[in-house]
VOPAKE-201864 format. One record per atom (N, C-alpha, C): residue in three letters; x, z, y; residue number from 1. Coordinates in steps of 0.05 Angstrom, whole numbers. Each point is the difference from the previous one (the first is absolute). Last residue first. Layout:
REM VOPAKE-201864
  code       u       w       v  pos
   ala       X       Z       Y  NUM
...
//
This chain:
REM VOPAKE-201864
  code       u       w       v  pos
   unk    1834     373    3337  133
   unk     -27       5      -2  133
   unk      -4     -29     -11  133
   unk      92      52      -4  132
   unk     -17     -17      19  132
   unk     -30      -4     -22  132
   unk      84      85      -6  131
   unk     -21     -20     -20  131
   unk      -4     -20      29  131
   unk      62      70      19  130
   unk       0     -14     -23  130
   unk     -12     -20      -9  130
   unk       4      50      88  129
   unk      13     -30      -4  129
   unk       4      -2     -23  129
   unk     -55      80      33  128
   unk      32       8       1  128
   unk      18     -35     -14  128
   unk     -95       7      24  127
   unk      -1      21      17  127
   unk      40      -7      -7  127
   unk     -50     -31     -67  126
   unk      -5     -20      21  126
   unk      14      15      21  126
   unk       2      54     -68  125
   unk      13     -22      -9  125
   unk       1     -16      25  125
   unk     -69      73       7  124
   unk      25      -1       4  124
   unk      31     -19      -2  124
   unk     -95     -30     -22  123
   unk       4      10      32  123
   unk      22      10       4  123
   unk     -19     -11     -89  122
   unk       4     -25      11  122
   unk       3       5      28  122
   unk     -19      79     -43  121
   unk      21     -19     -19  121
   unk      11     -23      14  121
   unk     -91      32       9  120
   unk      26      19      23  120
   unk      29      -5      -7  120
   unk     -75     -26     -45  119
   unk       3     -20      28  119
   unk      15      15      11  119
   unk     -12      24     -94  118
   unk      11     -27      10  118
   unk       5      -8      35  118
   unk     -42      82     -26  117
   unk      25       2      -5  117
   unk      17     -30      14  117
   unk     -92      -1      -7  116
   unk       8      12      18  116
   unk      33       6       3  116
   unk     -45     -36     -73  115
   unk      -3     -13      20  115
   unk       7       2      28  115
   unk       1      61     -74  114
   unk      12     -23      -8  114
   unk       4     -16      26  114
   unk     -72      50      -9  113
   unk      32      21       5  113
   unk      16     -27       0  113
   unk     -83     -29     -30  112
   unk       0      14      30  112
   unk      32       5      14  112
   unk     -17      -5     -97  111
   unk       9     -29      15  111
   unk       1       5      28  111
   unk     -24      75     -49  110
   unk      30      -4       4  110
   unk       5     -23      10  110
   unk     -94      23       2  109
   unk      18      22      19  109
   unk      30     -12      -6  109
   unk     -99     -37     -37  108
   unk      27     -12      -2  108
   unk      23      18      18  108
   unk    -103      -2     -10  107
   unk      27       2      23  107
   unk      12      -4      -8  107
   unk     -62     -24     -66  106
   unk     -15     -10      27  106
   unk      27       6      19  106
   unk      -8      34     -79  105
   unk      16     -22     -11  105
   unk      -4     -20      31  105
   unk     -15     103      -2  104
   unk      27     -15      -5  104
   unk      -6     -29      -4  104
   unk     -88      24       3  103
   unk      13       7      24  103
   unk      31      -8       8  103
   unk     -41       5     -92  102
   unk      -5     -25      21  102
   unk       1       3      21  102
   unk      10      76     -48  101
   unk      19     -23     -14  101
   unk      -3     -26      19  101
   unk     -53      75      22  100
   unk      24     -10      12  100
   unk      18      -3     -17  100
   unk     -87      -4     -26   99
   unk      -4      -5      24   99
   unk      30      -3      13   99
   unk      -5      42     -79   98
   unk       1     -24      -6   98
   unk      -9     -16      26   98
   unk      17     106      17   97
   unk       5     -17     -26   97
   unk     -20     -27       3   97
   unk      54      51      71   96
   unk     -25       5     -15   96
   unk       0     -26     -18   96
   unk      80      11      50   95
   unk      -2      31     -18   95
   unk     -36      -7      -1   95
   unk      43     -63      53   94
   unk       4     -10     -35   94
   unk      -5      27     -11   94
   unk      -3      -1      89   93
   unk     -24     -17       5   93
   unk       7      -2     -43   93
   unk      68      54      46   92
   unk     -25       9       6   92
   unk     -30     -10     -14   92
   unk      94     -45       2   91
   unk      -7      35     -24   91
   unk     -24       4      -2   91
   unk      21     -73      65   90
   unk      -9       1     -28   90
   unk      -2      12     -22   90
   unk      11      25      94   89
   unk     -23     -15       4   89
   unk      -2      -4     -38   89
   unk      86      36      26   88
   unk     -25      16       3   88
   unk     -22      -3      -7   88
   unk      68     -67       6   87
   unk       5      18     -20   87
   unk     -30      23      -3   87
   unk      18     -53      77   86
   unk     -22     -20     -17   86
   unk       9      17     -25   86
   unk      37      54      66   85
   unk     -31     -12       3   85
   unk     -11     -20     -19   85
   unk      91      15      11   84
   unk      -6      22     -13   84
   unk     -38      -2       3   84
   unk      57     -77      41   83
   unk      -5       2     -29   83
   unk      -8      27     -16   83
   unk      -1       5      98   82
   unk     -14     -25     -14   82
   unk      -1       0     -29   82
   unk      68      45      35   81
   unk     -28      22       6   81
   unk     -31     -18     -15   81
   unk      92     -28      10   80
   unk      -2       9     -19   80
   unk     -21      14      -2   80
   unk       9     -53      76   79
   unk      -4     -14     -24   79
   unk       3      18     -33   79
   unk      28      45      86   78
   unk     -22     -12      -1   78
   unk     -16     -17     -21   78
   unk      86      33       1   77
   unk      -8      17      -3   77
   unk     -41      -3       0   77
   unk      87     -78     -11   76
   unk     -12      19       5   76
   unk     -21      18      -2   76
   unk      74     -56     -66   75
   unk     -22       3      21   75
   unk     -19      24      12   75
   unk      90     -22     -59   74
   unk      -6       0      35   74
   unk     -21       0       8   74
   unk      20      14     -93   73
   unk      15     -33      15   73
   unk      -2      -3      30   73
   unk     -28      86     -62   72
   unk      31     -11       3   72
   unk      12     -21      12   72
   unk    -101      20      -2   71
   unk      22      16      19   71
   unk      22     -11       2   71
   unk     -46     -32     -74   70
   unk      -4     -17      42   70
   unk      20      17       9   70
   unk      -6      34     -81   69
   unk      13     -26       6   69
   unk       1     -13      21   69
   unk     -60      59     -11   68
   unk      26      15     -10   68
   unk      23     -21      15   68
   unk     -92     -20     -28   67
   unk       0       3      36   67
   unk      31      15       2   67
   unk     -22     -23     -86   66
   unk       2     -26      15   66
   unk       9       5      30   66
   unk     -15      69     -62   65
   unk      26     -12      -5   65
   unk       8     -18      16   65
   unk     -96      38      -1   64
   unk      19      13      10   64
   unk      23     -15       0   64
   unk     -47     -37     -56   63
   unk      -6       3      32   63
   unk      12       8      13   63
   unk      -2      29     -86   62
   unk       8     -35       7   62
   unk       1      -8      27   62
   unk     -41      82     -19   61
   unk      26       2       1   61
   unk      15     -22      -7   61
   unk     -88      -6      -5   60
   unk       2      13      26   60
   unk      31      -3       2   60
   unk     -40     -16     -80   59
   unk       7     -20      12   59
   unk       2       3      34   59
   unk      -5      64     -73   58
   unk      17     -21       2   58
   unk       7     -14      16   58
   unk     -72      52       6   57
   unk      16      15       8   57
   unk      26     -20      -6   57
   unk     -83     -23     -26   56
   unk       3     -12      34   56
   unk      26      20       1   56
   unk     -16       2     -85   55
   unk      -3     -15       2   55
   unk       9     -18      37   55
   unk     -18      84     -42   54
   unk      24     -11      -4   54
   unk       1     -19       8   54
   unk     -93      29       7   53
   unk      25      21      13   53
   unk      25     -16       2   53
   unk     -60     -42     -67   52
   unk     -11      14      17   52
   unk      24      17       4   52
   unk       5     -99     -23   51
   unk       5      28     -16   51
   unk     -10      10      26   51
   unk       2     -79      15   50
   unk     -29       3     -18   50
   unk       6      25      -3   50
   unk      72     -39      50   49
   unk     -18       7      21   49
   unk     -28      17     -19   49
   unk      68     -69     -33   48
   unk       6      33      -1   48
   unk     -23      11      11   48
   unk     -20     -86      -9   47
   unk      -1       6     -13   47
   unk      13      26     -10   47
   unk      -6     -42      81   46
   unk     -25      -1     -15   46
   unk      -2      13     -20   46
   unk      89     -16      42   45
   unk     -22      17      13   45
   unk     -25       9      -8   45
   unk      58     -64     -23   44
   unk       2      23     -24   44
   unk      -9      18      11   44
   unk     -36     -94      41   43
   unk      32      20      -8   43
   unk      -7      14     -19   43
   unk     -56     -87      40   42
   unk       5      20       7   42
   unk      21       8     -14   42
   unk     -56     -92      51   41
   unk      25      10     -19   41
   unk       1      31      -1   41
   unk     -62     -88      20   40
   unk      -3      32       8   40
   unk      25       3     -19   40
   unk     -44     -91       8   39
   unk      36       3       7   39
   unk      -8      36       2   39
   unk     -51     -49     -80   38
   unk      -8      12      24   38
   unk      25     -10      13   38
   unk     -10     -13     -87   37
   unk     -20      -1       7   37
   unk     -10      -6      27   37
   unk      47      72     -49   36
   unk       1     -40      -8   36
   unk     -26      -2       9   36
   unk      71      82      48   35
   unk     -31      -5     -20   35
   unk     -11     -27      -2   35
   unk     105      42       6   34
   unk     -26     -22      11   34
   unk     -25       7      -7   34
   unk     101      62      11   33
   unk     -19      -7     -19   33
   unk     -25     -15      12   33
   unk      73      51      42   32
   unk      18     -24     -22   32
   unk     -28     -10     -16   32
   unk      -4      53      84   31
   unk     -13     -27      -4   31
   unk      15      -4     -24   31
   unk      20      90      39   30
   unk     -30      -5       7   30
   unk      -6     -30       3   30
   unk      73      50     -45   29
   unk     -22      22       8   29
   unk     -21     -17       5   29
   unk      78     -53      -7   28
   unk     -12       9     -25   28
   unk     -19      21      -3   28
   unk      40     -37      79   27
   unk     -25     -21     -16   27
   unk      -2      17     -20   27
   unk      59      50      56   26
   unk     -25       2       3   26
   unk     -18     -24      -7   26
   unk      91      18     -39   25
   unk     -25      15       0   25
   unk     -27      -4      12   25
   unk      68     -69      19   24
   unk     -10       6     -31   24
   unk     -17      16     -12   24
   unk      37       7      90   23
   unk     -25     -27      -1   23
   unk      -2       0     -34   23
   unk      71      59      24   22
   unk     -39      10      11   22
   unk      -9     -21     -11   22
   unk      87     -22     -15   21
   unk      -5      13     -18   21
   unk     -40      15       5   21
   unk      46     -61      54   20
   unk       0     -18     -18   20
   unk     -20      23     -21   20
   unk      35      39      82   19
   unk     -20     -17       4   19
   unk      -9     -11     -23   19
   unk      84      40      -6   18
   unk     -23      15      -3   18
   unk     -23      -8       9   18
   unk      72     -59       2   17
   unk      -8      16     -34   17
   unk     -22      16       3   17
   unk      34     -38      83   16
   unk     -15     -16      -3   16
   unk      -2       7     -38   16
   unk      49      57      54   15
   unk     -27      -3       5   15
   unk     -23     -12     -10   15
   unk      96       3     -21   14
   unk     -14       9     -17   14
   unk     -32       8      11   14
   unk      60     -59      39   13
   unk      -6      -9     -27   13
   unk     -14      24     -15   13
   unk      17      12      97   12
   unk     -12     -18     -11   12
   unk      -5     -10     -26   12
   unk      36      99      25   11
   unk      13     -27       8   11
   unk     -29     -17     -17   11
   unk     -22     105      22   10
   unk      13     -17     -21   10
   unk       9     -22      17   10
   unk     -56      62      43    9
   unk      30      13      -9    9
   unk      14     -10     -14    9
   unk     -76     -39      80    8
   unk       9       9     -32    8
   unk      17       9      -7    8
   unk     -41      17      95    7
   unk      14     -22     -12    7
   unk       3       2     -33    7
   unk     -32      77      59    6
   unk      -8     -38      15    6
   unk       7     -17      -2    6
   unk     -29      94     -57    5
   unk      20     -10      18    5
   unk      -9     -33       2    5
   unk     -60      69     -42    4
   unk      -2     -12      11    4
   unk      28     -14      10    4
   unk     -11      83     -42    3
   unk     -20     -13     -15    3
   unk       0     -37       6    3
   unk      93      80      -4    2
   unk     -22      -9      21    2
   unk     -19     -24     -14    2
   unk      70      71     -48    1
   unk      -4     -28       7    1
   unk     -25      -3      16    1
//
């Protein structure tokens, strides 16, 4: 299976499941939780992220899954490069300890992903006369 193809492999309804299904993961990694008080929202990011080693290794491979999933929905090769970067940036910046607990709760990498995914989601859609803007 090729990383990248130029269209999604699934039909619309289940595009729009697996969209449904990321955006769930990626709030719950990195906002299901408020700080009162505040609007700062963070995830289970924060709080996997505490275990030493396992911890970012988990949640790397969450990640991973996400940019997985892009692939599968078409997006390109470029943009997956993008989302492998903000993955990088937050392994990287969350493997020292308690400095990058607050680093994760600062990038946010899957909403990022997310985001990205989404717009390419909508560009294509818009691109092939499903959705209107």
């Amino acid at each position: 299976m090729a990383w990248a193809a130029t269209e999604p492999l699934f039909p619309a309804s289940d595009v729009t499941a697996r969209l449904a299904r990321l955006r769930r993961l990626a709030w719950m990694i990195d906002a299901v939780f408020l700080l009162p008080g505040t609007r700062f929202r963070f995830g289970l990011n924060s709080v996997i992220g505490l275990l030493p080693v396992g911890g970012d290794t988990v949640l790397g491979a969450i990640s991973l899954y996400i940019i997985y999933e892009a692939a599968r929905l078409g997006v390109p090769k470029h943009k997956l490069a993008r989302m492998l970067a903000n993955v990088g940036v937050e392994v990287l910046g969350g493997s020292v300890p308690i400095i990058g607990d607050l680093f994760d709760m600062a990038l946010k990498a899957n909403l990022r992903n997310l985001a990205i995914i989404e717009d390419h989601v909508r560009g294509t859609a818009w691109q092939q006369g499903r959705w209107s803007r």
